[in-house]
N, C-alpha and C positions, 0 to 999 in steps of 0.2 A: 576529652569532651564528656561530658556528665552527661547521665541518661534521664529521661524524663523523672522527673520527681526529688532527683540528684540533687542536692546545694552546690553552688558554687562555690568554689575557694575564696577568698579577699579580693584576692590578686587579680583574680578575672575578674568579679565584682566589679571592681574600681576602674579596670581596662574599660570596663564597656561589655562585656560579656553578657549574654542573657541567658536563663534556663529557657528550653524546649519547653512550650506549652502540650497536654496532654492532644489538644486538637492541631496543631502540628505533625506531632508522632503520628498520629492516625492517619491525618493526611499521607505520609510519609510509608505507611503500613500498605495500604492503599497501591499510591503510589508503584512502589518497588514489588512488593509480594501477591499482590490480586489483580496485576498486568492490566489495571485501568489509566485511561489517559488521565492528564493533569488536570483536567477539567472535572473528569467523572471523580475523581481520587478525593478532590476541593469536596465535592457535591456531598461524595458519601460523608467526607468526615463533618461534615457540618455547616461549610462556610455556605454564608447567602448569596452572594456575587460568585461564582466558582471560578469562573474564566480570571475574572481579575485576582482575584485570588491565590490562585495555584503559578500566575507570574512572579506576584511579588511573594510569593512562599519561597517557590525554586531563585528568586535573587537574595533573598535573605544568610547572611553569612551564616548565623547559626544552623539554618534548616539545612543549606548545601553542603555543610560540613558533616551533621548527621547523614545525610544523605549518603554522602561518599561513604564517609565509617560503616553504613547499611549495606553499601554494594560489597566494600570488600570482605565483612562480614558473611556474604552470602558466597562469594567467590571462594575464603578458605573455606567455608563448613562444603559445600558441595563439589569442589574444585571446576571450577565452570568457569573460563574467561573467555571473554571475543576472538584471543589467538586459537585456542583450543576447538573452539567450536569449528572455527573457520578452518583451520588445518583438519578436523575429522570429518564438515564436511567434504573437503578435498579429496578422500580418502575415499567416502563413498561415491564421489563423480568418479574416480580412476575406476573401484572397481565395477558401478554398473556399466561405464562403457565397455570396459573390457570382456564385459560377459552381452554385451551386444543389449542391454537393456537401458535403449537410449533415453525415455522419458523419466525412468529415475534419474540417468546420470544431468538429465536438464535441469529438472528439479532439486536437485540438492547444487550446482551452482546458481542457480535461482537465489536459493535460501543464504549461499553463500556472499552474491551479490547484495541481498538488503542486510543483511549481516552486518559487513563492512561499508554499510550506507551508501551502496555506487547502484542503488535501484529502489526506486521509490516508486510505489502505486498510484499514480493520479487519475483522479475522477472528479470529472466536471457536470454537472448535474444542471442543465436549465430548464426550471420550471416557467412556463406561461399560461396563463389562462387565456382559452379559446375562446370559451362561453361569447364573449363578447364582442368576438372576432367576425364577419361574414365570411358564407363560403369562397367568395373570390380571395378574400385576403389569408385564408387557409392556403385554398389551392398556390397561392404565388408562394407563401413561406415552403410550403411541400418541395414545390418547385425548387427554391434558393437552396435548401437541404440538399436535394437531390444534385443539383450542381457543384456544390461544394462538395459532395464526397464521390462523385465523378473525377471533378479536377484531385482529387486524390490518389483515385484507383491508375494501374497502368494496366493497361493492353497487353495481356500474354496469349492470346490466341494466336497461333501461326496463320499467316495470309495462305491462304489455296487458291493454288490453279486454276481459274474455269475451264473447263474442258467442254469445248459445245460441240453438238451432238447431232448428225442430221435428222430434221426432226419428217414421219413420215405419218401424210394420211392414215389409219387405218382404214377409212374405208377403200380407198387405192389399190391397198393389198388384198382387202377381199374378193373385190372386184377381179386383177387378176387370176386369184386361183379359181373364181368360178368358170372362168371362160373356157 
């Protein structure tokens, strides 16, 4: 596959083959090496529409092909693969558990669960404007919130005994010992 700026041969010519445009590459630069999302990667290199953009970049045959050529490029120059990661951080979960320092040894299978894509961060964000809300219709949403993550919570408090107690006048007992 030719690099930006590259000629094509005939033979791809005539296949159908395209050159890489230079706002492609950048996109792609982007992309892989400045650990921006698809959207942000679109934006910097130039495109107007970024979102639609950076879809039909990454389905474009030529662009995914460079794409792949980029990773494994990066793979031999720095020897970095998904196995390798995944198996050292394995290595350091064994050894902080075994020296009893549990939140490293969490942490690096943490790293190694989104690693191998079996943990993903979700965050759900609902924004509402109040402003135009009255305070009854506050107060009942408050309400609905608080019930919803009630019926979520469980009861781990142990039930206790009551233990009752005979309960006595003071004044009774002082009266006694005055007499």
């Amino acid at each position: 596959m030719p690099k930006v700026g590259e000629d094509l041969p005939k033979e791809m010519r005539l296949a159908g083959y395209r050159r890489l445009k230079p706002i492609q590459q950048e996109f792609l630069n982007n992309y892989l090496h400045k650990d921006m999302t698809q959207t942000a990667a679109a934006r910097e290199a130039g495109y107007k529409n970024a979102g639609v953009s950076a879809i039909r970049l990454l389905k474009n045959p030529v662009v995914a092909e460079r794409l792949q050529e980029m990773r494994l490029e990066t793979q031999t120059k720095y020897g970095v693969t998904i196995d390798k990661s995944i198996r050292d951080l394995k290595k350091l979960r064994d050894q902080a558990w075994e020296n009893g320092r549990f939140s490293e040894a969490i942490r690096a299978e943490e790293l190694r669960l989104k690693a191998a894509g079996l943990l993903i961060n979700k965050q759900h964000v609902v924004k509402e404007d109040i402003t135009a809300q009255t305070k009854d219709q506050i107060a009942n949403k408050l309400a609905e919130f608080k019930r919803l993550a009630e019926s979520r919570m469980m009861n781990v408090t142990p039930d206790v005994d009551v233990i009752e107690h005979e309960t006595q006048n003071i004044e009774e007992d002082t009266e006694d010992t005055v007499k």
